[in-house]
C-alpha positions, 0 to 999 in steps of 0.5 A: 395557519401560523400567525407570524411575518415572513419577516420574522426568525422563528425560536424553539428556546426562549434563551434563543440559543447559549451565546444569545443568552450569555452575551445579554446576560453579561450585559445585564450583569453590566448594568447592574453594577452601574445601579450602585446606589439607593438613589440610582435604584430608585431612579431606575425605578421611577425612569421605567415607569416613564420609559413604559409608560405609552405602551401602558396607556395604549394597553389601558385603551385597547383593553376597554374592548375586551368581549366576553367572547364565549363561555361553557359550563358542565350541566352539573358536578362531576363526583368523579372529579378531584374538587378544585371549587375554591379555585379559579385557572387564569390562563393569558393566551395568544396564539402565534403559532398553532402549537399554541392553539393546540396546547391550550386545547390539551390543558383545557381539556385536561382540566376539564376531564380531572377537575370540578373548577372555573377557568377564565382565558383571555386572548390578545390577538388579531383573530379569536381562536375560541370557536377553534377549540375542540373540547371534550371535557369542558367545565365552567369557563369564561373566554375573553378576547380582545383584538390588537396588535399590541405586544402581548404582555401576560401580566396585563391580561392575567390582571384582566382575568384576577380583578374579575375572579372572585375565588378564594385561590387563583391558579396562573397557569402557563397555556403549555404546563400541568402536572399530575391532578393530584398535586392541584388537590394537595396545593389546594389544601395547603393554601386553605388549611396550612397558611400558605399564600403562594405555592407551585404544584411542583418541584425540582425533583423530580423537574420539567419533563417536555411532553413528546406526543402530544397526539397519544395525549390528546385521545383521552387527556390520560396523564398515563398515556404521556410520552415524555423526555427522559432527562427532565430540565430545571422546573422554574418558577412559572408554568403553574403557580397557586396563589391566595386572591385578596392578599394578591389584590392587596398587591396589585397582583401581577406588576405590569412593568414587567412586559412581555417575556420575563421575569415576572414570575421570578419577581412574583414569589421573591416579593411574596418571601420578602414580605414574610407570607408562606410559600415555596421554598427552594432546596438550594437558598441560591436557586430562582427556581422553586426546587420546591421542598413542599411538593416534589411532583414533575412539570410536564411541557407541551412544546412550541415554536416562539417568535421574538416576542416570547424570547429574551431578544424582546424590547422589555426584556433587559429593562424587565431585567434590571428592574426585578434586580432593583426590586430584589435590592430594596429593603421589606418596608421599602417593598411595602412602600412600592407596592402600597403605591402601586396597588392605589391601596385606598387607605394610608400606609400604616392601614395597609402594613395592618392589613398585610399582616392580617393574611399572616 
């Protein structure tokens, strides 16, 4: 059963449509122009802490009921299985709609069915879904759940997950993306052994290529049986991202200003390059995209219907919206300087830059 009001419209894109999406996007530009100074930055900085602030504390209390719902584990190590110990998969998940539930089951069994790792899921919602799942590759996993109504809000939960993972690499990865399991070994590495401290498995080219059967998919998670699109899309800069855990703790991990849909993903790696750590890199210098130079292996996407929430329609999206522009304006040292407050680093500024450039 859909989870959803009568009430609400129903959306197949996140952009709504092409009008949506242009009309709200020359508002934004308009703002924009309007933060013309530092102090107006900063301001706008300080007013979205304040503005969010009530959604954040009731969060904070509803999170206090957070349950370790349910766990599985493998009996023992599959040599079959490409490595991916030194890996964690943090995946936040609500399930609106079933298509939702669907997907995650596709991409918990297809990393069960390719990978020796650990995945941690954590659901927000009015019912838990984890006795719903049909696994037939499982592998160790830890499933939270908390009940509310609260607006989702993915940085929150996957924070959730990251402060109680242990893993030298943390994989955020979206409930409807995975790409072919050799390029999660190759990513992997890169981070261990050639000083990378964040990285998407994937790049433009080739793009995103949404998944048309999911059906012929789910008989065997066989990443040969796909049905795919022909024309891919842009691969952007969510869907799967590798990043290196004690340099994301150092910086709070996930920023939980953003709210809900958008743009934390973008905001995540521009703060990462801005801070001088090895990471995606772009074929286009313009492109928000990762285009990624280092890997150049397809996005595959598992379709799905999506309430206002998960669109650019959402309360937060406009103010998530200027604030990575007011993040993106602020200077290296003014970026350690938010960051250093906003981790609560327990040590003073000069400790932490020495600290930061320890991961370097």
């Amino acid at each position: 059963m859909n989870r959803y009001s009568p009430m609400e419209n129903i959306y197949n894109s996140a952009i709504v449509n092409r009008e949506t999406y242009v009309n709200i996007t020359k508002r934004i530009q308009t703002l924009k122009t309007l933060i013309d100074s530092r102090e107006k930055v900063q301001n706008f900085i300080n007013q979205d802490i304040v503005r969010k602030k009530d959604y954040l504390d009731n969060m904070a209390l509803d999170l206090l009921k957070t349950t370790l719902y349910g766990s599985t584990s493998e009996i023992e190590s599959d040599s079959s299985k490409v490595d991916l110990s030194k890996c964690t998969f943090i995946i936040p998940f609500k399930k609106d709609f079933d298509e939702r539930l669907v997907n995650l089951t596709c991409l918990l069994n297809f990393i069960g069915k390719h990978f020796n790792t650990k995945i941690m899921v954590f659901e927000q919602g009015t019912k838990c879904s984890f006795n719903d799942l049909v696994l037939k590759y499982t592998t160790n996993m830890e499933f939270y759940f908390l009940e509310s109504s609260m607006p989702f809000s993915r940085t929150i939960v996957s924070n959730y997950l990251i402060e109680r993972s242990t893993s030298e690499i943390l994989i955020i990865n979206d409930t409807d993306c995975f790409t072919l399991p050799n390029a999660y070994e190759i990513t992997q590495n890169k981070l261990l052994n050639e000083g990378f401290r964040l990285l998407h498995p994937f790049g433009t080219p080739p793009g995103s290529f949404e998944i048309t059967d999911k059906t012929n998919f789910m008989k065997d998670y066989n990443i040969h049986d796909l049905n795919v699109t022909s024309t891919p899309n842009v691969a952007g800069v969510g869907g799967i991202l590798f990043i290196h855990r004690e340099l994301y703790n150092l910086l709070g991990n996930e920023n939980i200003y953003f709210i809900s849909y958008s743009p934390e993903d973008i905001e995540r790696v521009k703060r990462i390059r801005k801070l001088g750590f090895k990471c995606s890199e772009s074929f286009n210098e313009k492109a928000a995209g990762p285009n990624n130079k280092y890997l150049t292996t397809p996005l595959f996407h598992l379709g799905h219907p999506r309430t206002e929430e998960s669109t650019i329609l959402h309360k937060y999206y406009v103010s998530n919206e200027l604030l990575n522009f007011c993040l993106e304006t602020l200077t290296k040292q003014e970026l350690i300087q938010y960051y250093y407050k906003y981790s609560m680093f327990d040590g003073t500024l000069d400790e932490y830059i020495q600290k930061l450039q320890s991961y370097k």
